[in-house]
C-alpha beads as a LAMMPS data file, in Angstrom:
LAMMPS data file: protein, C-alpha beads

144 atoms
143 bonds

1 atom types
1 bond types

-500.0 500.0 xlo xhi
-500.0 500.0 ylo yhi
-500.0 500.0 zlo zhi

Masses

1 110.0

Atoms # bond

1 1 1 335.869 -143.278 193.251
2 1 1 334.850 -146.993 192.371
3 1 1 338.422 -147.601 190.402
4 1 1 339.806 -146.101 194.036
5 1 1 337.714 -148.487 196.128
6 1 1 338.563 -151.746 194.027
7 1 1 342.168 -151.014 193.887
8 1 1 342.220 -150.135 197.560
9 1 1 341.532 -154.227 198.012
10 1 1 343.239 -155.940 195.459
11 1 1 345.807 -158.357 197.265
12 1 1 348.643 -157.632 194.864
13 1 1 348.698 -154.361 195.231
14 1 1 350.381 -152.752 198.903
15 1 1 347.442 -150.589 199.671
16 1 1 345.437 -154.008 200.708
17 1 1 348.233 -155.051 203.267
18 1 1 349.707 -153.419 206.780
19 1 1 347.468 -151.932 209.142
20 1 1 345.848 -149.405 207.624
21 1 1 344.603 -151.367 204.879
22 1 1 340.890 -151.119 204.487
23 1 1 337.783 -150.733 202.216
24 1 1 335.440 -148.172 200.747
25 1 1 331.628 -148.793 200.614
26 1 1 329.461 -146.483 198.462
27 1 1 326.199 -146.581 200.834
28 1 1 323.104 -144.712 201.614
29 1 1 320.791 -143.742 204.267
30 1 1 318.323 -146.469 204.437
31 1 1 316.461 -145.336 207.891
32 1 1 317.241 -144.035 212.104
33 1 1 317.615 -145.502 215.197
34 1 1 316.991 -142.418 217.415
35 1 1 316.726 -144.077 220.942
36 1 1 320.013 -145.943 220.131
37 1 1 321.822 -142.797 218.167
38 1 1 322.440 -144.962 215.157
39 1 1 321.710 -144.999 211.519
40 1 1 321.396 -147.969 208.826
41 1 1 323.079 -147.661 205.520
42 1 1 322.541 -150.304 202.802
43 1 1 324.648 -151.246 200.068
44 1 1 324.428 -153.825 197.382
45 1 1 326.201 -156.626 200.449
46 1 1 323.704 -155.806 203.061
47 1 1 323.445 -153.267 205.506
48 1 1 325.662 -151.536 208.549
49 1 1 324.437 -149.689 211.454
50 1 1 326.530 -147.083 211.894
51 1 1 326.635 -143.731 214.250
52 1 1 323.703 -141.719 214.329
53 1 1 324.217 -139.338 210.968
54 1 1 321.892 -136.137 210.565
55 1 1 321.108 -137.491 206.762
56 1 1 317.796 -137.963 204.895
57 1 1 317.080 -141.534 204.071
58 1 1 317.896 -141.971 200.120
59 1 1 321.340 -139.749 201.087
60 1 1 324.376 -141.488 199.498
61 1 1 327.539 -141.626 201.576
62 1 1 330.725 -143.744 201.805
63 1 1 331.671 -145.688 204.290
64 1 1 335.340 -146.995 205.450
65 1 1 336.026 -150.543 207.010
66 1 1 339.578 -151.469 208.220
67 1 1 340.602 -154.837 207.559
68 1 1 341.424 -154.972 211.312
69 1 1 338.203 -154.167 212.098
70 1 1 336.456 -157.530 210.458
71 1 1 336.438 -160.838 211.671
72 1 1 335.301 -164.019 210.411
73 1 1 333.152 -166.870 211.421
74 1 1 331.561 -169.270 209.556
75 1 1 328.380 -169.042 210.457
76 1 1 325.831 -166.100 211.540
77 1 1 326.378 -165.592 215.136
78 1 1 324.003 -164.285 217.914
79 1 1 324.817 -163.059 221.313
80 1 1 327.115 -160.814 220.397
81 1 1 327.450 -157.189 220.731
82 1 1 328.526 -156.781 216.918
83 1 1 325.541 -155.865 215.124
84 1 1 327.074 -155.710 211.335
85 1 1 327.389 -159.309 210.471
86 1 1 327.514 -159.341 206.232
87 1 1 326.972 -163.041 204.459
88 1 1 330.384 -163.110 201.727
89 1 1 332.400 -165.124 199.836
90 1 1 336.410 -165.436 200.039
91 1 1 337.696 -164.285 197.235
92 1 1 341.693 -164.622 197.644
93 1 1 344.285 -164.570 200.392
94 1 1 347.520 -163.498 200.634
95 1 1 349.706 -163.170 203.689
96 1 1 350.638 -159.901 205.530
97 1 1 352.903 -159.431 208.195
98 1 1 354.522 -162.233 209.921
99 1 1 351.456 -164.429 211.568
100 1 1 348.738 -162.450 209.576
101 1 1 346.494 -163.467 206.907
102 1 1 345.220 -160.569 204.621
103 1 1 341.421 -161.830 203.274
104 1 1 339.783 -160.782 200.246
105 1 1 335.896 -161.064 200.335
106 1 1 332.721 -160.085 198.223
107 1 1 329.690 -159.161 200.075
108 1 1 327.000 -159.022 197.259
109 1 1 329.773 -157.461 194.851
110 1 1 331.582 -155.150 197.060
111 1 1 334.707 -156.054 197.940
112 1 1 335.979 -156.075 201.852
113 1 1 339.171 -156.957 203.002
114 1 1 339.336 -158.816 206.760
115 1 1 343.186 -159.391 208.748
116 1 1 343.111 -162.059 210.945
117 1 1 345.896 -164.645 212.441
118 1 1 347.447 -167.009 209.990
119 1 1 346.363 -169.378 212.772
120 1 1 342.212 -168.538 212.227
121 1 1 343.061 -168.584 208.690
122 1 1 344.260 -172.668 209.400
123 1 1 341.598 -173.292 211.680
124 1 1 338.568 -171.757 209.391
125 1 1 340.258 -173.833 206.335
126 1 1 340.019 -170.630 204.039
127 1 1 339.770 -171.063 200.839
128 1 1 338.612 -169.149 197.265
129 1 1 335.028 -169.619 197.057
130 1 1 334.395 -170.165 200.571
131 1 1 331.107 -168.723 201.989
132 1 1 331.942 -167.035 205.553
133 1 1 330.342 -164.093 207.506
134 1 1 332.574 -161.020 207.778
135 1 1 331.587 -159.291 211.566
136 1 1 332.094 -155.587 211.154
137 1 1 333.110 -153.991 214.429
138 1 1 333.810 -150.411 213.314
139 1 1 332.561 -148.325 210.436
140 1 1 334.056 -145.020 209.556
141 1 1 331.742 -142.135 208.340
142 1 1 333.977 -140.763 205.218
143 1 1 331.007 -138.335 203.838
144 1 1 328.956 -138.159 200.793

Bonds

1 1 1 2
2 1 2 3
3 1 3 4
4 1 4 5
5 1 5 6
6 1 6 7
7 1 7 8
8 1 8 9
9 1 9 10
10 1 10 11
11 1 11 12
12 1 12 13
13 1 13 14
14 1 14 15
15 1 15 16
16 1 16 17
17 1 17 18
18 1 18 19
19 1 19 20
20 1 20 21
21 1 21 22
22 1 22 23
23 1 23 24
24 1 24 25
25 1 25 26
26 1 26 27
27 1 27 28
28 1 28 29
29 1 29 30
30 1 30 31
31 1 31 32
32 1 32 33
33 1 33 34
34 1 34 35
35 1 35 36
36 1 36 37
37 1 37 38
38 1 38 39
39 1 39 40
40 1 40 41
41 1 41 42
42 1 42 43
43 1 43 44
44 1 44 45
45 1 45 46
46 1 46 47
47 1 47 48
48 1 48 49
49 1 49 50
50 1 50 51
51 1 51 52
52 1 52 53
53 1 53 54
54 1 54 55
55 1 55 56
56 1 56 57
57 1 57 58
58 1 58 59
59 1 59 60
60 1 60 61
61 1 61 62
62 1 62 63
63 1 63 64
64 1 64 65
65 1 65 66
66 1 66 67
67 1 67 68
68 1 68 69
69 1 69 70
70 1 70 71
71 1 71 72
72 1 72 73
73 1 73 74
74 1 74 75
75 1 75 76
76 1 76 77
77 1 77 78
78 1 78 79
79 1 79 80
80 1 80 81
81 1 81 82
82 1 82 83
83 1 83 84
84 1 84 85
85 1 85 86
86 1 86 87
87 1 87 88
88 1 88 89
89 1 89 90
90 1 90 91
91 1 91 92
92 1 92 93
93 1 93 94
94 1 94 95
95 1 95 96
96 1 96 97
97 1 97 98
98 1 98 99
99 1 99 100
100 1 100 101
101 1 101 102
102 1 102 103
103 1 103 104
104 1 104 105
105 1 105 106
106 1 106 107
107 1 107 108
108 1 108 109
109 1 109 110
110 1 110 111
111 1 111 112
112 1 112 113
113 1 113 114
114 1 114 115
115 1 115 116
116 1 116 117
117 1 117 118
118 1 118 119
119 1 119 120
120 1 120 121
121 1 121 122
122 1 122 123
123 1 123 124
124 1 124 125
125 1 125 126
126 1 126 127
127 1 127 128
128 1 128 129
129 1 129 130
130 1 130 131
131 1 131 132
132 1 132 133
133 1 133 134
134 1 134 135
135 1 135 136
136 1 136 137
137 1 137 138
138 1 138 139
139 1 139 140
140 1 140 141
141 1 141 142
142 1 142 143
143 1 143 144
């Protein structure tokens, strides 16, 4: 599963570009939000609230994030209504489709992938090594 995940978002391979590129996050249960139907999952880049899941905390499961489904800023925001906002580190970046930007990043050494316009790309000045905040607006629930 982990030679899966890593392959899923290396930049020279297709399976990291188009719109269905994404990543895989080997997570567990870390505790419940009942009144708000959501669950936390940690990994070794931070943590995710994702949708209520009927799991013990300690449960491993993976999770899947789309690279459409990440955004970048370069610092932490607040006032938002994205709650999964993961410190990371650009890793590479190659381009996609005409007028998008595919990013490579490492939150705490898992790899996440974020598509954005060539023009945020220009106006963040991206770059290897970079330290940005990846906002996670949807998580998939893949199983354990």
């Amino acid at each position: 599963r982990g030679q899966s995940a890593a392959l899923m978002t290396q930049l020279d391979l297709s399976l990291a570009h188009g719109d269905s590129a994404g990543a895989v996050i080997q997570a567990r249960i870390s505790g419940h939000e009942p009144a708000y139907h959501l669950s936390e999952a940690i990994f070794s880049g931070g943590s995710l609230s994702i949708a209520q899941q009927q799991m013990a905390v300690g449960q491993s499961l993976r999770l899947r994030v789309q690279a459409r489904d990440v955004s970048l800023t370069l610092a932490p925001q607040t006032c938002t209504s994205i709650l999964n906002i993961l410190p990371a580190t650009v890793m590479g970046l190659s381009a996609d489709s005409p007028g998008q930007v595919m990013v490579r990043l490492d939150a705490g050494g898992t790899p996440l992938l974020a598509r954005i316009t060539e023009k945020s790309a220009h106006a963040l000045t991206l770059a290897p090594g970079q330290a940005i905040y990846a906002q996670v607006k949807g998580v998939a629930i893949l199983g354990s």
